[in-house]
C-alpha positions as CSV (number, residue, x, y, z in Angstrom):
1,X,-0.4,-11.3,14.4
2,X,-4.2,-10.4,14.2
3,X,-3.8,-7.2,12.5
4,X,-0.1,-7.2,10.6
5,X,1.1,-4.3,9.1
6,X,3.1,-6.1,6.9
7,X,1.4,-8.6,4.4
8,X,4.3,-10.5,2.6
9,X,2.8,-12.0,-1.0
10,X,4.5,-15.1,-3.1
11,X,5.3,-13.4,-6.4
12,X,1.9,-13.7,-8.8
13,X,-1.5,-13.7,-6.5
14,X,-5.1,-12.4,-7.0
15,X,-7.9,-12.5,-5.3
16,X,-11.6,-11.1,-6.0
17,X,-14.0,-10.2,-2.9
18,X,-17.6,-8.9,-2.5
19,X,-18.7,-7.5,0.1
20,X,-21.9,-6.7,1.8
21,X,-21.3,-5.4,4.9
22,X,-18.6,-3.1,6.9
23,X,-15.3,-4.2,6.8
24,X,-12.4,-2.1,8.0
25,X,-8.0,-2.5,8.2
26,X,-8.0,-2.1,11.9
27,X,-4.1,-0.7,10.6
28,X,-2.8,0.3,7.6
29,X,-0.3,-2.2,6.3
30,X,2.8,-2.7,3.3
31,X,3.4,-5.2,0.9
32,X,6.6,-5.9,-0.2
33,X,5.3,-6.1,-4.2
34,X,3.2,-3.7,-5.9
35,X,-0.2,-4.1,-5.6
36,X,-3.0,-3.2,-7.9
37,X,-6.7,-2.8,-6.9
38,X,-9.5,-1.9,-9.1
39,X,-13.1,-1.5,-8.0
40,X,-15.9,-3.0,-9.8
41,X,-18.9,-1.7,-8.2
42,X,-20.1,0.2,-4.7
43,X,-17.5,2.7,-2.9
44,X,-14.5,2.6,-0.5
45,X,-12.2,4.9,1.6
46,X,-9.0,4.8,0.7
47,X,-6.2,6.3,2.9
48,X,-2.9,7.0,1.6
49,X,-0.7,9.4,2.4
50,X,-1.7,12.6,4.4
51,X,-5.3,12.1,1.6
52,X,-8.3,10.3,1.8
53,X,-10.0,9.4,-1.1
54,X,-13.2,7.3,-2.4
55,X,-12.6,4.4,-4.5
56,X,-16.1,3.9,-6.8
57,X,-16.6,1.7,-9.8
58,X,-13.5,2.1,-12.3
59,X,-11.0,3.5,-9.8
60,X,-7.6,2.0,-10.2
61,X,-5.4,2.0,-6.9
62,X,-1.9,1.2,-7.6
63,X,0.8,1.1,-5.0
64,X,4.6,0.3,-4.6
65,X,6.7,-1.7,-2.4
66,X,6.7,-0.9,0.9
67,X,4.3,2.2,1.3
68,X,1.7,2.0,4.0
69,X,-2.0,2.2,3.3
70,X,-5.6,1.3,4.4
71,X,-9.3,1.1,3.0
72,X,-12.4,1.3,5.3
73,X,-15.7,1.4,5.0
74,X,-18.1,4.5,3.7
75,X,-21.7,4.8,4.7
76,X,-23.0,2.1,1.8
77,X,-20.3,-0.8,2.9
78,X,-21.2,-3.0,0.0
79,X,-18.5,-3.4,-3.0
80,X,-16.8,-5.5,-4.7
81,X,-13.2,-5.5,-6.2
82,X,-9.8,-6.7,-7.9
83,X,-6.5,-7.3,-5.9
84,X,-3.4,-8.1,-7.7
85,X,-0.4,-8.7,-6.4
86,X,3.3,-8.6,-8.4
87,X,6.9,-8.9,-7.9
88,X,8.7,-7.5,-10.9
89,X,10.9,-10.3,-11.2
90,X,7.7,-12.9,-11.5
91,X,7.6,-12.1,-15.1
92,X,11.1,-12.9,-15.6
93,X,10.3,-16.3,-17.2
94,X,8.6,-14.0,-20.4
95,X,10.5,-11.2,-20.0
96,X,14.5,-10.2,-19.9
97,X,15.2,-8.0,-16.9
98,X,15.8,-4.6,-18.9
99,X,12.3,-5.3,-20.4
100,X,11.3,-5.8,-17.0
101,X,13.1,-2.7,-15.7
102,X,11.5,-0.8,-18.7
103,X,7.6,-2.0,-17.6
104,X,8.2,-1.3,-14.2
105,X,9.6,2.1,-14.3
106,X,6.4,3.3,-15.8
107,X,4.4,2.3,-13.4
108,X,4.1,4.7,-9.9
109,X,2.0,4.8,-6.9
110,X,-1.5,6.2,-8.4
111,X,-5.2,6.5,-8.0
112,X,-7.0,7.3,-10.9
113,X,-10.2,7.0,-12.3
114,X,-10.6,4.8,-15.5
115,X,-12.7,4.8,-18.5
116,X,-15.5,3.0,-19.7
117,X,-13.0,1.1,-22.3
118,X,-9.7,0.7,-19.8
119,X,-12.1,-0.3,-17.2
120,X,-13.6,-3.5,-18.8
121,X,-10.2,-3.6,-20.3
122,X,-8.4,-3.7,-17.0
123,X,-11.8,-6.2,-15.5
124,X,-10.5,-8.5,-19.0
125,X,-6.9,-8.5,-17.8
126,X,-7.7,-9.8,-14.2
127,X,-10.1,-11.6,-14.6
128,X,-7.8,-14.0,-17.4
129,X,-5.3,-13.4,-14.5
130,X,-7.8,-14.8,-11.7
131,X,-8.9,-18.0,-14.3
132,X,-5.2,-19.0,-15.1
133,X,-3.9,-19.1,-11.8
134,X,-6.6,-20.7,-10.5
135,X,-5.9,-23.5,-13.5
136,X,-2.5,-24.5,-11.5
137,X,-0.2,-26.1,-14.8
138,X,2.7,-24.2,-16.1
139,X,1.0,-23.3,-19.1
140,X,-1.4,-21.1,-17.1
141,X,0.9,-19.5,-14.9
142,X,2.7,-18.6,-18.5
143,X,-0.6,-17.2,-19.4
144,X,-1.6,-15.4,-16.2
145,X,2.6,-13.7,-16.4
146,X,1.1,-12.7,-20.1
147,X,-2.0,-11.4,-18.9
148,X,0.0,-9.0,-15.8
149,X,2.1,-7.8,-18.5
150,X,-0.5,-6.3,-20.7
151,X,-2.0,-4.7,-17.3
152,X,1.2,-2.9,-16.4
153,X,1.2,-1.7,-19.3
154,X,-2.1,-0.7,-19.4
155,X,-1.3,1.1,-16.0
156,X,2.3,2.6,-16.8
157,X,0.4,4.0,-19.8
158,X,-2.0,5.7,-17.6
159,X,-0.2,6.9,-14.8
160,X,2.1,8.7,-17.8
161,X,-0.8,10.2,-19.7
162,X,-2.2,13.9,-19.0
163,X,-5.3,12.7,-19.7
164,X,-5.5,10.5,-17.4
165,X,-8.5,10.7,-14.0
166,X,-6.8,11.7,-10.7
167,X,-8.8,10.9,-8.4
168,X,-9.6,14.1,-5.7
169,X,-8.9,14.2,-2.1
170,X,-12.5,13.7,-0.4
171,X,-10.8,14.7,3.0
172,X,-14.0,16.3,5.2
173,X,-13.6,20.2,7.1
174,X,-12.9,18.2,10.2
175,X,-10.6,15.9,9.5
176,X,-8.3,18.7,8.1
177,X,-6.0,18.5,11.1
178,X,-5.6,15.2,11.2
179,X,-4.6,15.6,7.2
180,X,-2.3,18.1,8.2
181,X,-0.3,16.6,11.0
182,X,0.0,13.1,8.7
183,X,1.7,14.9,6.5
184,X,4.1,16.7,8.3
185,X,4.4,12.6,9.9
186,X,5.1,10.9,6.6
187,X,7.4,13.8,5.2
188,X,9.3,13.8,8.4
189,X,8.8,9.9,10.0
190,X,12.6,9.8,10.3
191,X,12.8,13.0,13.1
192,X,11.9,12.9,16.7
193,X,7.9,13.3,16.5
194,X,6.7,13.7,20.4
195,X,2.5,14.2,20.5
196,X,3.1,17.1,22.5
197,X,4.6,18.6,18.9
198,X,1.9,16.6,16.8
199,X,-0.7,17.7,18.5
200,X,0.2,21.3,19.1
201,X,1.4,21.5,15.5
202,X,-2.6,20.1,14.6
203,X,-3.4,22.9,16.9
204,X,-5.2,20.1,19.4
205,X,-5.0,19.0,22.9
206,X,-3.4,15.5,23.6
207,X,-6.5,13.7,24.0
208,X,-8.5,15.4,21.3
209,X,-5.6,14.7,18.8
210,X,-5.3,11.0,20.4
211,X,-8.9,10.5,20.1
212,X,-9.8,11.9,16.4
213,X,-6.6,10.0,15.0
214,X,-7.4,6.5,16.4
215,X,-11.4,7.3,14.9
216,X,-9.9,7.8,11.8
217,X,-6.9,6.1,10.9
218,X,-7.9,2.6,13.1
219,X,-4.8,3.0,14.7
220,X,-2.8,5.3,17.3
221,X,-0.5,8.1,16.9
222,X,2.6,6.2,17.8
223,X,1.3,2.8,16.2
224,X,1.0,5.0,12.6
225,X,5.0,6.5,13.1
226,X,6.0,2.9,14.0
227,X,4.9,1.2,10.9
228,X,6.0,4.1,8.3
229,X,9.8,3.7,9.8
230,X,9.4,-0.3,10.0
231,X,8.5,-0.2,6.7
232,X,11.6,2.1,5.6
233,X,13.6,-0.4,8.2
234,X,12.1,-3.7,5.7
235,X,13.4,-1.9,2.4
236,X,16.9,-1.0,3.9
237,X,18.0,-4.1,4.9
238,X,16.2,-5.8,1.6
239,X,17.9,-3.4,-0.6
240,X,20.8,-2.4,1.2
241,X,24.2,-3.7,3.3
242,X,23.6,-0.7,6.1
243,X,24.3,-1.8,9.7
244,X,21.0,-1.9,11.9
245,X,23.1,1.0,14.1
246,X,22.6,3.4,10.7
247,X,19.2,2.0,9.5
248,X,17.8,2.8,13.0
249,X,19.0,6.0,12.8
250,X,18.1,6.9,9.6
251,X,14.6,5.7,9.9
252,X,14.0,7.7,13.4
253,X,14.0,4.8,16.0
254,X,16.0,5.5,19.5
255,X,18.4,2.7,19.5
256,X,18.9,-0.8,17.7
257,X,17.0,-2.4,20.4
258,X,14.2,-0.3,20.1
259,X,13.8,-0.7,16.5
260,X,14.6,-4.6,16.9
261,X,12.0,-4.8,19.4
262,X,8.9,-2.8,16.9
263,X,10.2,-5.5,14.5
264,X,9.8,-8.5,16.0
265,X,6.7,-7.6,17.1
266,X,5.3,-6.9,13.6
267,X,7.1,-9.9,12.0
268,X,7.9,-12.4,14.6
269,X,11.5,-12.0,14.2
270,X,14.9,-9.9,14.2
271,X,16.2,-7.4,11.5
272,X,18.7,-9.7,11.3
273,X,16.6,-12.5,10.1
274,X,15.1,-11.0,7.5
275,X,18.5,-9.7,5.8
276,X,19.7,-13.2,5.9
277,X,16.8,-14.4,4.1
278,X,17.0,-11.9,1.4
């Protein structure tokens, strides 16, 4: 799929990028680890949630399983950044799984704004991670395990401190009813949401609404309400026995074959599939 919401990742992975030019998600996506990004130098939109905000040097981005998101482009498109990829149970070989369950439960979705010293820290961390893995011997991936561990708790201590940088919603004057009517979508993904409500309840005609959303979210009205419930369909039957008849309706789709059908077209294969390779 050109553009897939849905990026599976293999445990441990990290990858650094700098960028000079314009580069957008043509769709928001969802991992099914957490990811971590931290940017080292220009600026980036972030969208998450019914929010926007601008990712500059030192801004930590933390996400969990299964929660759409997307970056584009601001008017200076150079940057360069951090992304770090982890499945809780990759540090398994270090650590027992209540010492796991103790890391993890620190750690929420979060975008924050480091300082000076837990920015180089965190730069430290990943980049050990990034050298390590790219050293491929068990000793290194024992190392680069070590490395994520001091970084989660790095994060779980900031996410948990009152001190801590929130970063501020840099939503524009314009885009407020766009704002609006995404959160009234991701609080309520699971209902019937016609555009004839959306857009009335953003106080919008049908094509203003339809035009404004694709400009700024890269995708369309339905394409955004499909991937929030596929995304709750992908955690449900990882983390749960429900039959597809209850997930679909209690993650807003019409019918099984409906939600079967979005499915397949995001990951090349049935529900059904992907339960029996959990």
């Amino acid at each position: 799929m050109k553009n897939p919401i849905f990026s599976a990742t293999k445990g441990l992975t990290i990858s650094f990028a700098e960028v000079s030019g314009p580069q957008n998600m043509a769709r928001r996506h969802y991992h099914d680890n957490y990811e971590i990004f931290l940017m080292i130098d220009g600026e980036r939109n972030l969208f998450f949630d019914n929010k926007k905000y601008l990712l500059e040097k030192g801004s930590l981005f933390v996400i969990e399983p299964f929660l759409s998101h997307g970056t584009a482009s601001t008017e200076n498109p150079s940057y360069k950044r951090y992304l770090l990829n982890l499945a809780p149970q990759e540090l398994s070989p270090i650590l027992s799984p209540n010492e796991i369950n103790i890391l993890f439960d620190g750690v929420s979705t979060c975008a924050l704004s480091l300082n000076e010293e837990d920015f180089h820290t965190a730069m430290f961390y990943l980049s050990e991670i990034d050298r390590h893995k790219r050293e491929h011997n068990a000793f290194s991936e024992k190392l680069a395990r070590m490395f994520a561990v001091h970084l989660m708790e790095l994060i779980s201590r900031e996410t948990n401190s009152q001190n801590a940088i929130k970063l501020e919603s840099t939503t524009k004057k314009n885009e407020i009813p766009i704002m609006h009517a995404l959160r009234y979508i991701n609080l309520n993904f699971t209902e019937n949401i016609t555009l004839d409500f959306i857009s009335e309840y953003a106080h919008m005609s049908k094509s203003n609404f339809c035009l404004v959303f694709k400009k700024m979210m890269g995708e369309t009205f339905i394409d955004y309400l499909n991937t929030l419930r596929i995304a709750q369909v992908h955690k449900l039957l990882i983390t749960t026995n429900m039959q597809l008849g209850a997930i679909a309706e209690q993650t807003g789709f019409s019918s099984v074959d409906y939600m079967t059908r979005m499915f397949k077209k995001v990951h090349g294969a049935p529900p059904s599939s992907v339960r029996r390779e959990s």
